[in-house]
mmCIF file as gemmi writes it, N, C-alpha and C atoms, coordinates in Angstrom:
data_model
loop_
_atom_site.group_PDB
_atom_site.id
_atom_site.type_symbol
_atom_site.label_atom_id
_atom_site.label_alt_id
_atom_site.label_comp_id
_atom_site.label_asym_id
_atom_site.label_entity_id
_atom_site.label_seq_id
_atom_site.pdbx_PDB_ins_code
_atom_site.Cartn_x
_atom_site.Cartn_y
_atom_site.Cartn_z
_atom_site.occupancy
_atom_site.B_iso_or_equiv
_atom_site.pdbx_formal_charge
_atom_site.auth_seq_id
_atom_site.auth_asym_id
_atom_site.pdbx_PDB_model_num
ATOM 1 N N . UNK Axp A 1 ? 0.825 -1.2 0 1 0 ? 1 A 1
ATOM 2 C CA . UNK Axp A 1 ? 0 0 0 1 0 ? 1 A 1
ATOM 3 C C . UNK Axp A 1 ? 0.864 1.256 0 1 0 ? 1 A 1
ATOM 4 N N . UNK Axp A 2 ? 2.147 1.234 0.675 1 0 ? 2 A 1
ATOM 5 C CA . UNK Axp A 2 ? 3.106 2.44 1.089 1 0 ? 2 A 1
ATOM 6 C C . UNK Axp A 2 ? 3.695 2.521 -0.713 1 0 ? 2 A 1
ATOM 7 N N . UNK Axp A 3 ? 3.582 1.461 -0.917 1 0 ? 3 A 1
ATOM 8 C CA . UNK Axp A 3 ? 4.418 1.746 -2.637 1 0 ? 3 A 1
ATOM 9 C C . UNK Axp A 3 ? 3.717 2.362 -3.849 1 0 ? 3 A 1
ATOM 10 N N . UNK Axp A 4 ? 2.179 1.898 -3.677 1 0 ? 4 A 1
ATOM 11 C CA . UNK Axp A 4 ? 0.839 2.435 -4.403 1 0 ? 4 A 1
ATOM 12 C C . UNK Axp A 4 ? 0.618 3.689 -4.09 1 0 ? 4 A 1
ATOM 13 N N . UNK Axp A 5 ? 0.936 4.434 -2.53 1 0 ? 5 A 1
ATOM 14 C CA . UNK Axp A 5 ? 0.686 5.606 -2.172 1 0 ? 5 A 1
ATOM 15 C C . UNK Axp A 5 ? 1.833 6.623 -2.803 1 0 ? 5 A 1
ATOM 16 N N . UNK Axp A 6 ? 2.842 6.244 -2.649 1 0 ? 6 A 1
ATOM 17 C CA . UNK Axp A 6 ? 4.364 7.015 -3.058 1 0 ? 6 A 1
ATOM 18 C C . UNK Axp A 6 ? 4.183 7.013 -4.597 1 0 ? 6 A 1
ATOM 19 N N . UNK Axp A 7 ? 3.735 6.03 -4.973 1 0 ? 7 A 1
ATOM 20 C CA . UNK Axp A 7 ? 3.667 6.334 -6.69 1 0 ? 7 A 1
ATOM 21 C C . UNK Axp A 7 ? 2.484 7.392 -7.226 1 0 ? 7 A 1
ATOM 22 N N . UNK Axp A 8 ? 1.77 6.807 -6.652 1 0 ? 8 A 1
ATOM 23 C CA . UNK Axp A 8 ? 0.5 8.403 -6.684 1 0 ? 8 A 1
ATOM 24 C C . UNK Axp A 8 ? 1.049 9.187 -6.401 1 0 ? 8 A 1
ATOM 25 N N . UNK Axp A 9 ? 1.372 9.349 -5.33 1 0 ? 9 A 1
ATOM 26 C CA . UNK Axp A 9 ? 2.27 10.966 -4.6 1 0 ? 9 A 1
ATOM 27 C C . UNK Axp A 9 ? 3.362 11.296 -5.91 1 0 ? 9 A 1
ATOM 28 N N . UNK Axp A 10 ? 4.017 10.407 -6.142 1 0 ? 10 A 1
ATOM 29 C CA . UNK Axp A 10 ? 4.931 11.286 -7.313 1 0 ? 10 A 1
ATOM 30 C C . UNK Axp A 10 ? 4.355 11.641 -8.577 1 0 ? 10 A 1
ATOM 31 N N . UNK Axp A 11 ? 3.055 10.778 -9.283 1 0 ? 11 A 1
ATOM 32 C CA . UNK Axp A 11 ? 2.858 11.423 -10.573 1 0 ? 11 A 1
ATOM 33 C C . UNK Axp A 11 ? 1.936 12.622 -10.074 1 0 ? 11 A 1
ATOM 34 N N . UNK Axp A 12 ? 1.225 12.598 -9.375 1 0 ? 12 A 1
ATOM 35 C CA . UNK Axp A 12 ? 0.698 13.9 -8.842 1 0 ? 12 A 1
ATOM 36 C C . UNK Axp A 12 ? 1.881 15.188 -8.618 1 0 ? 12 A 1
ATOM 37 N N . UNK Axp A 13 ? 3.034 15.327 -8.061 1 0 ? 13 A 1
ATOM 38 C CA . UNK Axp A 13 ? 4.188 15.857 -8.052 1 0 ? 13 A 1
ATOM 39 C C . UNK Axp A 13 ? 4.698 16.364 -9.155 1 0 ? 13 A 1
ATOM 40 N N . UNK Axp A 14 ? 4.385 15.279 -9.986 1 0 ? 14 A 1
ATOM 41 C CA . UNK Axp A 14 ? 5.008 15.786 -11.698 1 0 ? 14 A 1
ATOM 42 C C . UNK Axp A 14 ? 4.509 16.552 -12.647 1 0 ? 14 A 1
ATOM 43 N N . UNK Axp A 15 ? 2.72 15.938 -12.025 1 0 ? 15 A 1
ATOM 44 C CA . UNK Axp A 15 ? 1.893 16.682 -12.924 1 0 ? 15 A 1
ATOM 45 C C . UNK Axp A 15 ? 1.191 18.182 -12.387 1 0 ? 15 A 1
ATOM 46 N N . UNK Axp A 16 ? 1.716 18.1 -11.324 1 0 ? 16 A 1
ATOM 47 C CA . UNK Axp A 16 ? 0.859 19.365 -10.927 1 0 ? 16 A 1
ATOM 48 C C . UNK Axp A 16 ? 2.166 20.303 -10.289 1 0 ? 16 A 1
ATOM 49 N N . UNK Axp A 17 ? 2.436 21.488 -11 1 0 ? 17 A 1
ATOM 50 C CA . UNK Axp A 17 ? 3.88 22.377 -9.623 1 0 ? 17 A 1
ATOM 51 C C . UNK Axp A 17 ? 3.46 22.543 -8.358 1 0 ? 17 A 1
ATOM 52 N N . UNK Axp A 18 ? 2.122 22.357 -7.995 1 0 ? 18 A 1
ATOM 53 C CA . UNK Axp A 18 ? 2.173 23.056 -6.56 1 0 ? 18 A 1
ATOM 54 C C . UNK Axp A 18 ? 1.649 22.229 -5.945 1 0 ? 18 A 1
ATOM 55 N N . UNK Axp A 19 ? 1.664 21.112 -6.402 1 0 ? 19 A 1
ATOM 56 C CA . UNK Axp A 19 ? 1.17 19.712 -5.656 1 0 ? 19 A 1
ATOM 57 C C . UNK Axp A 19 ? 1.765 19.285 -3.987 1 0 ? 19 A 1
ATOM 58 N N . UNK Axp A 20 ? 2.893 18.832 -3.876 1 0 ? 20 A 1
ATOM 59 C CA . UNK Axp A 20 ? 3.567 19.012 -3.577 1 0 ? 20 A 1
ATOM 60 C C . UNK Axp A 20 ? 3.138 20.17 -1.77 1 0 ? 20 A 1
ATOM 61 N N . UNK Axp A 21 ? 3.237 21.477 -2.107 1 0 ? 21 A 1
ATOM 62 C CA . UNK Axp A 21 ? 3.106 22.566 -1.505 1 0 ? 21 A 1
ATOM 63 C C . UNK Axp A 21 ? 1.864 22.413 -0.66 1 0 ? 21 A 1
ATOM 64 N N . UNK Axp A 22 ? 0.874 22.394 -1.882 1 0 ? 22 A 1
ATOM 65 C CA . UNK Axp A 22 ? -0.441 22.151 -1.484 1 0 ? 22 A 1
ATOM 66 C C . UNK Axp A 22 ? -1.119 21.182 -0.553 1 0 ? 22 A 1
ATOM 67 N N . UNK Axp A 23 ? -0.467 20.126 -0.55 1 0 ? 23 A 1
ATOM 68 C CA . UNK Axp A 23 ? -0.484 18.857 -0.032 1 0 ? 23 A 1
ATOM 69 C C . UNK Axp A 23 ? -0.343 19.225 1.11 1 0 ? 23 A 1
ATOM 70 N N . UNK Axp A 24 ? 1.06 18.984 1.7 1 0 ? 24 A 1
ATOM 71 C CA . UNK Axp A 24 ? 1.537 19.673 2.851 1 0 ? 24 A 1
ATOM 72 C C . UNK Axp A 24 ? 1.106 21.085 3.722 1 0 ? 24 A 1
ATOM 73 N N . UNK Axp A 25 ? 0.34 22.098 2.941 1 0 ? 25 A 1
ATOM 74 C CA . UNK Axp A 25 ? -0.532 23.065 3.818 1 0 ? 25 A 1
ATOM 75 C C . UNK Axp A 25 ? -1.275 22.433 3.919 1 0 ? 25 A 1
ATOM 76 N N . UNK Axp A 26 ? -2.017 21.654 2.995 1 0 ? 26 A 1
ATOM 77 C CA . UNK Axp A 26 ? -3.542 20.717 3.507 1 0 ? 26 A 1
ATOM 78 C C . UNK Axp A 26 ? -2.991 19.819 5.109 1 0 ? 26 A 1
ATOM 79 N N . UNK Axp A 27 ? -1.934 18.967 4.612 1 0 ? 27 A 1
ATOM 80 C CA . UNK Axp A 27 ? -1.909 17.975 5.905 1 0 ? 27 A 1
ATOM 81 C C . UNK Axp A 27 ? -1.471 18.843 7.026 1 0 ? 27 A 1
ATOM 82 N N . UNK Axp A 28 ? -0.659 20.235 6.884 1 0 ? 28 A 1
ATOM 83 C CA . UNK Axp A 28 ? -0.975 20.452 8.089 1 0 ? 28 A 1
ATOM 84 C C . UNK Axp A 28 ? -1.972 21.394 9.181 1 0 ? 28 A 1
ATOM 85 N N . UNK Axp A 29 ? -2.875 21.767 8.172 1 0 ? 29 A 1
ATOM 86 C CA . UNK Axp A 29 ? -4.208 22.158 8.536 1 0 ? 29 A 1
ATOM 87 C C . UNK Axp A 29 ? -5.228 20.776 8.905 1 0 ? 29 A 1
ATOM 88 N N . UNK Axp A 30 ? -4.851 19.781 8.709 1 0 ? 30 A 1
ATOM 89 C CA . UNK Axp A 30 ? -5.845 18.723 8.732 1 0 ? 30 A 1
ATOM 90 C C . UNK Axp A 30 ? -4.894 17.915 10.519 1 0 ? 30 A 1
ATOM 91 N N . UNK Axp A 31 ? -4.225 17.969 10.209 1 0 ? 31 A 1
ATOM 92 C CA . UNK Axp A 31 ? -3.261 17.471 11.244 1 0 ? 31 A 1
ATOM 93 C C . UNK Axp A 31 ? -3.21 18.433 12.851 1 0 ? 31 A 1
ATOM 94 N N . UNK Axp A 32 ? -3.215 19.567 12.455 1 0 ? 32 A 1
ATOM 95 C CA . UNK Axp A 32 ? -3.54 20.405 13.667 1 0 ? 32 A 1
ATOM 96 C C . UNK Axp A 32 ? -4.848 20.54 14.342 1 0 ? 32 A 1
ATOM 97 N N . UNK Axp A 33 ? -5.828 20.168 13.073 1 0 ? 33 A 1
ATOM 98 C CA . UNK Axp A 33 ? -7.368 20.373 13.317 1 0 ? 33 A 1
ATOM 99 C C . UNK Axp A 33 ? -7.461 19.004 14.175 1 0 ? 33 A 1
ATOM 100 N N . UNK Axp A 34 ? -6.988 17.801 13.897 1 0 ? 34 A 1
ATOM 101 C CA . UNK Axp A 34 ? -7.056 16.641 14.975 1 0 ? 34 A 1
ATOM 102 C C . UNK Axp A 34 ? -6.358 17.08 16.218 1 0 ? 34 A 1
ATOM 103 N N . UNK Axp A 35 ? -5.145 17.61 16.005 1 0 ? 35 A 1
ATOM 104 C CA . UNK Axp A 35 ? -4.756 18.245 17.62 1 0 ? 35 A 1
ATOM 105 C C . UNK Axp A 35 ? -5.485 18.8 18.202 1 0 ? 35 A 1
ATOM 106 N N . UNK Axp A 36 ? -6.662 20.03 17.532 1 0 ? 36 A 1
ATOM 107 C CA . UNK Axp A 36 ? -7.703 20.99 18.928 1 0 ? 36 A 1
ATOM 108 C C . UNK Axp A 36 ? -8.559 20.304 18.792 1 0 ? 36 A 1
ATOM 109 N N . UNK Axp A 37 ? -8.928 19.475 18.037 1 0 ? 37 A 1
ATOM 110 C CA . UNK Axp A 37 ? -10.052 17.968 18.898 1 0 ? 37 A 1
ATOM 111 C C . UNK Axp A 37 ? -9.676 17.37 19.912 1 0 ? 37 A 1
ATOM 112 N N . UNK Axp A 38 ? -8.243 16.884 19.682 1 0 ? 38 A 1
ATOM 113 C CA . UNK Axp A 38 ? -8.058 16.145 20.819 1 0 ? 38 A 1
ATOM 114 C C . UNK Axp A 38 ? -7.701 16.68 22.397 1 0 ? 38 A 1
ATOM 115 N N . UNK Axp A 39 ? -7.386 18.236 22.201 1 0 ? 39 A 1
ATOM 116 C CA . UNK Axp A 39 ? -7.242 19.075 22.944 1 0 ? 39 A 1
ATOM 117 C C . UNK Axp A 39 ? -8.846 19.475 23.842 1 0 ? 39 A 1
ATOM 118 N N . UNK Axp A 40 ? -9.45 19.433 23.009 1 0 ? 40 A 1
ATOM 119 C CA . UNK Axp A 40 ? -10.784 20.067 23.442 1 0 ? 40 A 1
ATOM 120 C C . UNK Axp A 40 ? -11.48 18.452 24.218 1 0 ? 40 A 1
ATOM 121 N N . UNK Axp A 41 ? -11.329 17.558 23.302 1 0 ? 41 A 1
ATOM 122 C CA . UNK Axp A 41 ? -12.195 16.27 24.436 1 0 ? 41 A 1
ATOM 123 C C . UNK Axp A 41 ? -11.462 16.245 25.82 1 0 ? 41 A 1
ATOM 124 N N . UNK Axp A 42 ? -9.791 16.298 25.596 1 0 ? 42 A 1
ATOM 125 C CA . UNK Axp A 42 ? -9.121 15.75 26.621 1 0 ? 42 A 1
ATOM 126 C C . UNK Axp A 42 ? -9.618 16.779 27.967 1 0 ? 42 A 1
ATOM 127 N N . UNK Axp A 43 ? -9.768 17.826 27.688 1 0 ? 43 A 1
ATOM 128 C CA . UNK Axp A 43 ? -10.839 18.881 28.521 1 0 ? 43 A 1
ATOM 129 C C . UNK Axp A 43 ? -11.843 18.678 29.175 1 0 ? 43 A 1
ATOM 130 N N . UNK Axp A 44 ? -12.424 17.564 28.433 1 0 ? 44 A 1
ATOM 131 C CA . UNK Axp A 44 ? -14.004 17.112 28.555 1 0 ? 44 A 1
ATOM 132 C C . UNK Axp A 44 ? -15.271 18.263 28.433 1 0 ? 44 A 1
ATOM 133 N N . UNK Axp A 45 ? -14.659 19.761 27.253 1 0 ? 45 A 1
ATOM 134 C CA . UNK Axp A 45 ? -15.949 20.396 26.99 1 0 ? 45 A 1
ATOM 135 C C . UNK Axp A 45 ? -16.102 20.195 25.919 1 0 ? 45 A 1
ATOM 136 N N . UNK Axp A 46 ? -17.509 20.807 25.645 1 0 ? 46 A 1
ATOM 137 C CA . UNK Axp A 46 ? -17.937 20.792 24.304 1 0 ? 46 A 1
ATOM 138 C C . UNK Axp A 46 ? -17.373 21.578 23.818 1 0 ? 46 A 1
ATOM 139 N N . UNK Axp A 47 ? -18.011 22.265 21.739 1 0 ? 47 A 1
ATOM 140 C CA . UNK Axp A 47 ? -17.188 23.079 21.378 1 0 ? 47 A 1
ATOM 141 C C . UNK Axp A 47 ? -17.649 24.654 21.998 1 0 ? 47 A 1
ATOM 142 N N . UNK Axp A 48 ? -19.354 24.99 22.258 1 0 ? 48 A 1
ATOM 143 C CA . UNK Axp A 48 ? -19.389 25.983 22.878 1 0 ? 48 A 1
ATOM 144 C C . UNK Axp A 48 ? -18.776 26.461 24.174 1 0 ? 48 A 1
ATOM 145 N N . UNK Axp A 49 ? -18.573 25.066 25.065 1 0 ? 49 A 1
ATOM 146 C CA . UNK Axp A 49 ? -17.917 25.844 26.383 1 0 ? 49 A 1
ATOM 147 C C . UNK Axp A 49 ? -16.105 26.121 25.812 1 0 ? 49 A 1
ATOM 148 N N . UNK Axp A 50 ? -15.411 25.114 25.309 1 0 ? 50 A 1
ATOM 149 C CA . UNK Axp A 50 ? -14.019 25.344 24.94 1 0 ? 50 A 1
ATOM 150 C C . UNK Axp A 50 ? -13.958 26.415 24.185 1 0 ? 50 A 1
ATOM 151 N N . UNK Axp A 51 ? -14.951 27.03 23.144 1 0 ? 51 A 1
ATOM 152 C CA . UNK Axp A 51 ? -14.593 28.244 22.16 1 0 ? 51 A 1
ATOM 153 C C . UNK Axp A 51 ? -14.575 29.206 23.306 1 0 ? 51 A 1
ATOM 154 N N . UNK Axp A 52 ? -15.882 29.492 24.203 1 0 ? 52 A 1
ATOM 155 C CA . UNK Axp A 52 ? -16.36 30.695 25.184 1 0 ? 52 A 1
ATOM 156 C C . UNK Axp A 52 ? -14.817 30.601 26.036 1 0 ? 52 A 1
ATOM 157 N N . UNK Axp A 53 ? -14.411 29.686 26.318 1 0 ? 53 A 1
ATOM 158 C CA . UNK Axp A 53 ? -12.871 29.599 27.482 1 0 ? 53 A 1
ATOM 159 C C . UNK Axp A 53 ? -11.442 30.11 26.373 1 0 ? 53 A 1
ATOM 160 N N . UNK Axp A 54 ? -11.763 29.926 25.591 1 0 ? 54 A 1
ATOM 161 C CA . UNK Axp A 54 ? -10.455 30.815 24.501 1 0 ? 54 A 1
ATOM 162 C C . UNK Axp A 54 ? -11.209 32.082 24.044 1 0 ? 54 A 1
ATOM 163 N N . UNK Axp A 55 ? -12.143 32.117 24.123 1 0 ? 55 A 1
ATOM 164 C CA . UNK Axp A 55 ? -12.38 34.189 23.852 1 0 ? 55 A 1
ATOM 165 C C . UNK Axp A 55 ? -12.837 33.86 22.773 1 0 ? 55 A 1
ATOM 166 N N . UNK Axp A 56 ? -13.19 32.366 21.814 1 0 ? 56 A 1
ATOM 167 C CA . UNK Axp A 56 ? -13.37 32.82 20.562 1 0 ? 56 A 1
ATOM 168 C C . UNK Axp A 56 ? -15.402 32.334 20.074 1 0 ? 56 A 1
ATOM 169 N N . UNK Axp A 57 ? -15.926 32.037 19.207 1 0 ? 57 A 1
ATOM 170 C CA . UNK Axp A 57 ? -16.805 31.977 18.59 1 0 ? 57 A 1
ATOM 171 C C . UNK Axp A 57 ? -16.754 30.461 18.205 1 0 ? 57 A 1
ATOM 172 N N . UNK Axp A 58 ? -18.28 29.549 18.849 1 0 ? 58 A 1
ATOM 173 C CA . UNK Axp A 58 ? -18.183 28.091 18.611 1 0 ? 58 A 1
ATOM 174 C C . UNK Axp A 58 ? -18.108 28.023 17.078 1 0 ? 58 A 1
ATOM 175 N N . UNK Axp A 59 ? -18.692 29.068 15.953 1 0 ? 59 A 1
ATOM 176 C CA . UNK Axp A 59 ? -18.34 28.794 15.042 1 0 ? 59 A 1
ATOM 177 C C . UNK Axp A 59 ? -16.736 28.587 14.405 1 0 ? 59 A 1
ATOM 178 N N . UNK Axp A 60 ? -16.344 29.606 14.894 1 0 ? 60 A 1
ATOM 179 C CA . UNK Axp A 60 ? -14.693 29.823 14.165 1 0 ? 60 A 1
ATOM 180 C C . UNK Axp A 60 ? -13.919 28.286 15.208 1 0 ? 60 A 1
ATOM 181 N N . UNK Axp A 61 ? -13.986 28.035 16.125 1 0 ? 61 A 1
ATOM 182 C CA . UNK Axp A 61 ? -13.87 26.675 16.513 1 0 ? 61 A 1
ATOM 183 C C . UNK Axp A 61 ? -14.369 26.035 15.898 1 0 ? 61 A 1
ATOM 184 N N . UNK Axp A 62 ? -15.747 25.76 15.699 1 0 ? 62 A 1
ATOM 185 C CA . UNK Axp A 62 ? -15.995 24.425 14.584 1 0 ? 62 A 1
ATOM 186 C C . UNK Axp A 62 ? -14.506 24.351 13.148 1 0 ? 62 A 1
ATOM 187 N N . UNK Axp A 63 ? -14.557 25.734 12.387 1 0 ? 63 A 1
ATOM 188 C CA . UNK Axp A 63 ? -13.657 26.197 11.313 1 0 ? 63 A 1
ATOM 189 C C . UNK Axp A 63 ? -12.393 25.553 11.465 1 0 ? 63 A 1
ATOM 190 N N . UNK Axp A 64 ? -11.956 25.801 12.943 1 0 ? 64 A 1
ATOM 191 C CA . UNK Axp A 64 ? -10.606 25.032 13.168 1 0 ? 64 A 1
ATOM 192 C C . UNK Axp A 64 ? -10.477 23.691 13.481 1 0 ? 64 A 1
ATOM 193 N N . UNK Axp A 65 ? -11.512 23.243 13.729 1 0 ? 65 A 1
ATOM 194 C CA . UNK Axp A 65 ? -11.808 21.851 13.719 1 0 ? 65 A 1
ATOM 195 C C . UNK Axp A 65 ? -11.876 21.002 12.378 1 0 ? 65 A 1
ATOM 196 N N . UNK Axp A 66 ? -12.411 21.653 11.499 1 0 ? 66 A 1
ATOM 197 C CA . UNK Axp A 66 ? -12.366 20.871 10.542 1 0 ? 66 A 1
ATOM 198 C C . UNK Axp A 66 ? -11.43 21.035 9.308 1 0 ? 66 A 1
ATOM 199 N N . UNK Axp A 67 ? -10.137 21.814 9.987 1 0 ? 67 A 1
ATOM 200 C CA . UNK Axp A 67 ? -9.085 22.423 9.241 1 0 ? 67 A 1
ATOM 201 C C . UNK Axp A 67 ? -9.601 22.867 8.006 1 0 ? 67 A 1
ATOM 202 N N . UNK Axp A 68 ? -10.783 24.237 8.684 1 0 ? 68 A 1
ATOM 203 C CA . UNK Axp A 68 ? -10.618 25.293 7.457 1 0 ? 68 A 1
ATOM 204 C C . UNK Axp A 68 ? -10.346 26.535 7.644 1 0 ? 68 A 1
ATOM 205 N N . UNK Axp A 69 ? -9.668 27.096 8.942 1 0 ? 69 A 1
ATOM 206 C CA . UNK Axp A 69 ? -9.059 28.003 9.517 1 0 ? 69 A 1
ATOM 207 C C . UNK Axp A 69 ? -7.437 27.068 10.185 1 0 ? 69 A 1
ATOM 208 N N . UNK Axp A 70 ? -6.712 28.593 9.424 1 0 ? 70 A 1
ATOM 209 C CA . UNK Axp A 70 ? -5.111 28.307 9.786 1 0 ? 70 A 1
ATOM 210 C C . UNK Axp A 70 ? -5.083 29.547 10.42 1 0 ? 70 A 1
ATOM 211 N N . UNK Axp A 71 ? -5.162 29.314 12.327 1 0 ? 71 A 1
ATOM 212 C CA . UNK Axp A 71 ? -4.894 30.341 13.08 1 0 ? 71 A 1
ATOM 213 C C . UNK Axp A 71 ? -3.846 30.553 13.126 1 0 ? 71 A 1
ATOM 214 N N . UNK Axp A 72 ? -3.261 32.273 13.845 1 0 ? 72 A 1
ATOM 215 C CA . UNK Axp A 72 ? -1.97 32.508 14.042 1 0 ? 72 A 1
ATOM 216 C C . UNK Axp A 72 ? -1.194 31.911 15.261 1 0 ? 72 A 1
ATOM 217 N N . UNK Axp A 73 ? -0.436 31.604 15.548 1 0 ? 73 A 1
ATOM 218 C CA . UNK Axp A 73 ? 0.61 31.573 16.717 1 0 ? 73 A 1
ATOM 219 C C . UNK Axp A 73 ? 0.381 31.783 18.076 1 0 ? 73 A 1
ATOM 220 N N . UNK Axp A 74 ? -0.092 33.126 18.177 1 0 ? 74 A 1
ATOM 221 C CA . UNK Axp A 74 ? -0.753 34.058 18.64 1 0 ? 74 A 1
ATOM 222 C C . UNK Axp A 74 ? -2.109 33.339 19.679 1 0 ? 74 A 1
ATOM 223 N N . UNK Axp A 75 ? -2.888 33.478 18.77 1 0 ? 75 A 1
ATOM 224 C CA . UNK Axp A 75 ? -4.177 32.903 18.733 1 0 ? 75 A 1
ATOM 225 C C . UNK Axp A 75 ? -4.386 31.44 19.66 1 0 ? 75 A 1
ATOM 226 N N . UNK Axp A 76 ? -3.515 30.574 18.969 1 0 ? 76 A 1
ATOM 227 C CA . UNK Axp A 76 ? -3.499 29.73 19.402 1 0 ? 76 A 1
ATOM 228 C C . UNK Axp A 76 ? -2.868 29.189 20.729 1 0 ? 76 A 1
ATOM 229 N N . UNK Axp A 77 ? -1.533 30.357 21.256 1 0 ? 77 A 1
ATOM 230 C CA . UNK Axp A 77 ? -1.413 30.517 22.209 1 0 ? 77 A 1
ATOM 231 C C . UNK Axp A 77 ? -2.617 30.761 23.226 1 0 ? 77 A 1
ATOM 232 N N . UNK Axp A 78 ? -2.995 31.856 22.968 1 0 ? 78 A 1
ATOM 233 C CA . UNK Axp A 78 ? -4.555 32.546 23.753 1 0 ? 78 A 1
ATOM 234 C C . UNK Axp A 78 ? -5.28 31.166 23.681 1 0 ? 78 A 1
ATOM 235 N N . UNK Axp A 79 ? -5.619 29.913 22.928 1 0 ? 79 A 1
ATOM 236 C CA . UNK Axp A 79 ? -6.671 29.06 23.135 1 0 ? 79 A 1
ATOM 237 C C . UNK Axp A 79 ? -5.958 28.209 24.177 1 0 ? 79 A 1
ATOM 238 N N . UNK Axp A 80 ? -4.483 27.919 23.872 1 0 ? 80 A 1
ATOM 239 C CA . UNK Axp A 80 ? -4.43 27.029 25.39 1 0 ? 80 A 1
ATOM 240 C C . UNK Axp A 80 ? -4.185 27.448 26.209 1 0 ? 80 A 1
ATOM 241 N N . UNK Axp A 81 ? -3.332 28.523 26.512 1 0 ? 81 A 1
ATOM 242 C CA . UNK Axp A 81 ? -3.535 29.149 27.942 1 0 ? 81 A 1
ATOM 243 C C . UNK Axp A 81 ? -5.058 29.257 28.563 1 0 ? 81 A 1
ATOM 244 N N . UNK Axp A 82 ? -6.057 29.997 28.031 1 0 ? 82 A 1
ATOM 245 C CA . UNK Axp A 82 ? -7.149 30.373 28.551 1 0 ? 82 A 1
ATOM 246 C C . UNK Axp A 82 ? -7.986 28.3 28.9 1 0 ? 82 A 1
ATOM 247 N N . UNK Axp A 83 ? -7.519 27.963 28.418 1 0 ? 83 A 1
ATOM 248 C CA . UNK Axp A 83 ? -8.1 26.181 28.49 1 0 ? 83 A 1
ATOM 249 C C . UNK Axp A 83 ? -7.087 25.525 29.899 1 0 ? 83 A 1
ATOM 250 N N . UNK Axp A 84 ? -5.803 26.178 29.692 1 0 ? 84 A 1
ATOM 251 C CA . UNK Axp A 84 ? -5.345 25.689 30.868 1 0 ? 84 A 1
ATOM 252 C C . UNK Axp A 84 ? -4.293 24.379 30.209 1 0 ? 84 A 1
ATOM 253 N N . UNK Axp A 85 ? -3.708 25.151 29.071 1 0 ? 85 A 1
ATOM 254 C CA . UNK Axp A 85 ? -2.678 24.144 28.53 1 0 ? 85 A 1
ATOM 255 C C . UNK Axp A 85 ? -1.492 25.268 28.268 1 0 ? 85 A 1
ATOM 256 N N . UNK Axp A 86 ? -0.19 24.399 27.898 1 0 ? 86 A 1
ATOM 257 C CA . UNK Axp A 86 ? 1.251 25.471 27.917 1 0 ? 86 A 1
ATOM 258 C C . UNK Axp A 86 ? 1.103 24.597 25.823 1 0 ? 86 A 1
ATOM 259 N N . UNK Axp A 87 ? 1.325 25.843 25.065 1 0 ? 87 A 1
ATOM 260 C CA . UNK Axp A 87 ? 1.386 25.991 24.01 1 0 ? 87 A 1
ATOM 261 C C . UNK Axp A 87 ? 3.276 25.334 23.301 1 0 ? 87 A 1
ATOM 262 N N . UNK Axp A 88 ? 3.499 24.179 23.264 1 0 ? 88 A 1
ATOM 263 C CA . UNK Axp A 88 ? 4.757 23.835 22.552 1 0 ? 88 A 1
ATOM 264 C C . UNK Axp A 88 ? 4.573 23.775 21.531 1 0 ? 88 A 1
ATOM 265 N N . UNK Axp A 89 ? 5.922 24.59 20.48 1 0 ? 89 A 1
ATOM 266 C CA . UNK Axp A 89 ? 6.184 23.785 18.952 1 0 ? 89 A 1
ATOM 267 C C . UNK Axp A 89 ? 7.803 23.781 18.672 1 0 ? 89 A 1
ATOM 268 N N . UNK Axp A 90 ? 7.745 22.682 18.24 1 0 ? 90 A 1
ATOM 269 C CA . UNK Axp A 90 ? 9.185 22.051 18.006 1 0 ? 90 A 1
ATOM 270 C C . UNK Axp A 90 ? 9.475 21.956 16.175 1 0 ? 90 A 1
ATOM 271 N N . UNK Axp A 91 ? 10.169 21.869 15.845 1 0 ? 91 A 1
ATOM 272 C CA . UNK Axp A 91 ? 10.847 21.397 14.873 1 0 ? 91 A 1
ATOM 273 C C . UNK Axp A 91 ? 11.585 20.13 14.535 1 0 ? 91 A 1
ATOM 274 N N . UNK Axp A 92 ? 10.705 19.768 13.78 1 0 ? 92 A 1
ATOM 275 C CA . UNK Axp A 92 ? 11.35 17.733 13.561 1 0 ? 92 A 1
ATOM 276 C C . UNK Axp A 92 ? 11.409 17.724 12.069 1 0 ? 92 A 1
ATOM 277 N N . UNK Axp A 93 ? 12.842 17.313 11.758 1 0 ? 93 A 1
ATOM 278 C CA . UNK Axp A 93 ? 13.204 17.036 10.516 1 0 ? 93 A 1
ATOM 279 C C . UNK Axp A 93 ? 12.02 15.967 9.769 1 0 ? 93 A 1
ATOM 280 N N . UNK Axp A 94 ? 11.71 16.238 8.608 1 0 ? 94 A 1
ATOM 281 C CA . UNK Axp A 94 ? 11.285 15.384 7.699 1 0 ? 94 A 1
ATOM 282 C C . UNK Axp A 94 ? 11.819 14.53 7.177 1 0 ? 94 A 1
ATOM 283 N N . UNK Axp A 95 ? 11.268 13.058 7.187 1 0 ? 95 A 1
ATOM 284 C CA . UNK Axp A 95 ? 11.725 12.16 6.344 1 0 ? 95 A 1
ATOM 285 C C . UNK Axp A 95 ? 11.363 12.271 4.868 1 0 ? 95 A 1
ATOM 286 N N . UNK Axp A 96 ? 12.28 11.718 4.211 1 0 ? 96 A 1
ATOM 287 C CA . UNK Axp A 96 ? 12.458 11.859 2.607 1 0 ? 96 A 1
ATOM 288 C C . UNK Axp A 96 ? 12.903 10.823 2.33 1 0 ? 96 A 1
C-alpha cells in the first residue's frame, strides 16, 4: 500500500507544480485540526464551552476543527492558555 501511495504521490508531483506545496498546507491544517479535537475532548468540553474559554466563537472553533481556519501563533497561544494548557512547537526534521 506504502508503494501504491508514493507512486501516486509522485505522478501527482510531476503533474501538478504546486502539488507538492499544497499537499503539505492541507496535511498540516488537517493534522492540527485533529490536535484541537483532541485538545478540546481531553478537557471534557464541548465546542461551545471550549470556544467561550479561549475568547473565541463556537463557530470559528468548529472552522478550526475541521481544518478550514489556519490560526496565528498568537491565537493559538490565547486558546491554550485560557483552556489551561502550555502551548509547545518544536521542529522535527522530515523524512524523505
Amino acid at each position: 500500500m506504502v508503494d501504491y501511495l508514493k507512486r501516486v504521490f509522485d505522478r501527482l508531483d510531476a503533474k501538478y507544480e504546486t502539488f507538492r506545496d499544497d499537499f503539505e498546507a492541507e496535511y498540516f491544517l488537517q493534522k492540527n485540526a485533529l490536535a484541537m479535537i483532541k485538545l478540546r475532548h481531553d478537557s471534557g468540553l464541548n465546542q461551545t464551552k471550549f470556544a467561550r474559554n479561549a475568547g473565541m466563537t463556537q463557530g470559528n472553533l468548529s472552522r478550526l476543527e475541521k481544518g478550514n481556519y489556519n490560526p496565528t501563533l498568537s491565537h493559538l497561544q490565547k486558546i491554550a492558555s485560557k483552556n489551561g494548557y502550555d502551548l509547545e512547537i518544536r521542529f522535527k526534521k522530515k523524512k524523505r
